[in-house]
C-alpha positions in Angstrom: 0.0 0.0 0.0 1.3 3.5 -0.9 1.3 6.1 2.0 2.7 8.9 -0.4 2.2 11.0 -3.7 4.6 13.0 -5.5 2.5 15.9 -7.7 4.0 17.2 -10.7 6.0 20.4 -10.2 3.2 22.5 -11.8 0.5 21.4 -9.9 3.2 22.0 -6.2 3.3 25.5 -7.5 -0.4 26.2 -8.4 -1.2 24.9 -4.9 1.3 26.9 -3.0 0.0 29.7 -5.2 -3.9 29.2 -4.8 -2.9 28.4 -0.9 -1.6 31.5 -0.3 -4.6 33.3 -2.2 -7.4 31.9 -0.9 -5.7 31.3 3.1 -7.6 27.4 1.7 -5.0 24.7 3.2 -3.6 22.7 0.4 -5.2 19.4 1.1 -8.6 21.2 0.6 -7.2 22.7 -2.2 -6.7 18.6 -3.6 -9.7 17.6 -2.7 -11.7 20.4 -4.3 -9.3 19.5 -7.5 -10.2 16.3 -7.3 -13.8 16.3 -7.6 -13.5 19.1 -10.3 -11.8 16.5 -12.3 -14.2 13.7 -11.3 -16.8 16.0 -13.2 -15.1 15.3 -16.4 -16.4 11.7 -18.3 -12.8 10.7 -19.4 -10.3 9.1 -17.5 -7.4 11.6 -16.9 -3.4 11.2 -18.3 -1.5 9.6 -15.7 0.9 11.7 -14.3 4.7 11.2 -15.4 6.5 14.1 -13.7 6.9 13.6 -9.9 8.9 16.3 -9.1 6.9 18.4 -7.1 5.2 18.4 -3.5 5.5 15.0 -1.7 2.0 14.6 0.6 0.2 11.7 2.4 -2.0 10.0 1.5 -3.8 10.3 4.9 -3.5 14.0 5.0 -4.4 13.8 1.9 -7.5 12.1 2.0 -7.9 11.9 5.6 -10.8 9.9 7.2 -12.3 9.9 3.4 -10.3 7.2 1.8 -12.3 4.9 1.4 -15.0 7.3 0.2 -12.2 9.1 -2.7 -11.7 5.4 -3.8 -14.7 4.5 -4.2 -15.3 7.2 -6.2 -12.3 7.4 -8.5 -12.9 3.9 -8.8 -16.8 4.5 -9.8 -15.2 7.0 -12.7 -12.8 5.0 -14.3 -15.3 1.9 -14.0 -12.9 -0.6 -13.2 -12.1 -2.4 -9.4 -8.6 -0.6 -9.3 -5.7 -2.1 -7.2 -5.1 -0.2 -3.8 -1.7 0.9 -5.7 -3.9 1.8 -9.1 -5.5 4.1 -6.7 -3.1 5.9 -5.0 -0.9 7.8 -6.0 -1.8 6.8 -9.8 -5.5 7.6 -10.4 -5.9 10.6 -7.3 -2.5 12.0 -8.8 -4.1 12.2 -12.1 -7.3 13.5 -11.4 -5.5 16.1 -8.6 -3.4 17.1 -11.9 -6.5 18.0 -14.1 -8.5 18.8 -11.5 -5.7 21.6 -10.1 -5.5 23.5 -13.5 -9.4 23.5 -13.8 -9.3 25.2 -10.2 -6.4 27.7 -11.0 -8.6 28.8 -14.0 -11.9 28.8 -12.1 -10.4 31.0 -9.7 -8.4 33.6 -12.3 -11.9 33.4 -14.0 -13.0 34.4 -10.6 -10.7 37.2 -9.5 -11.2 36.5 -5.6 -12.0 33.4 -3.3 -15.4 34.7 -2.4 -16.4 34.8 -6.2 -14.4 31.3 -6.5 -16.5 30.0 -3.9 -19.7 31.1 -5.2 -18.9 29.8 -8.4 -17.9 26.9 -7.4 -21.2 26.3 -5.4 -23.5 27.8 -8.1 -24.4 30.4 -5.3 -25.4 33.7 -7.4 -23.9 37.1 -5.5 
């Protein structure tokens, strides 16, 4: 079982970036990417550069494991190995799902606006 991930250095930046932004810790910040990506049909590109943040996987995921697994597993309709899992798929869907936050929140211009479009909430 693999405890740790290893993001690409892009997406280490973007969430040392969007942490110090938004005051959002950057676990959030995954988890938010992460089900931005999971809103997406297709399977996500594996990730091949691992030079960036090194995080885990229970701060990552915390308490909600088993609940991201099921999940990821769910999208990619397969029953994915415990080392498919993580770091593979959850890297991959953090790496799409971190550039589709940085955008929603330039789109936004400011975390309350990001949060209200990320809820839907009109302001």
């Amino acid at each position: 079982m693999n405890f740790r991930i290893k993001t690409s250095k892009n997406t280490g930046e973007i969430l040392k970036t969007l942490q110090s932004s938004t005051g959002l810790t950057w676990n959030i910040l995954s988890r938010i990417a992460v089900g931005l990506s999971l809103s997406i049909p297709e399977v996500p590109e594996m990730v091949q550069d691992k030079s960036g943040v090194d995080i885990h996987r229970n701060a990552m995921t915390g308490e909600h494991d088993y609940v991201f697994k099921a999940i990821i597993r769910q999208h990619a309709q397969q029953n994915l190995t415990d080392e498919e899992y993580f770091p593979d798929y959850f890297n991959a869907h953090l790496e799409r799902g971190i550039k589709l936050l940085e955008n929603e929140y330039r789109h936004a211009g400011n975390y309350d606006k990001l949060l209200n479009n990320l809820f839907k909430i009109d302001a």
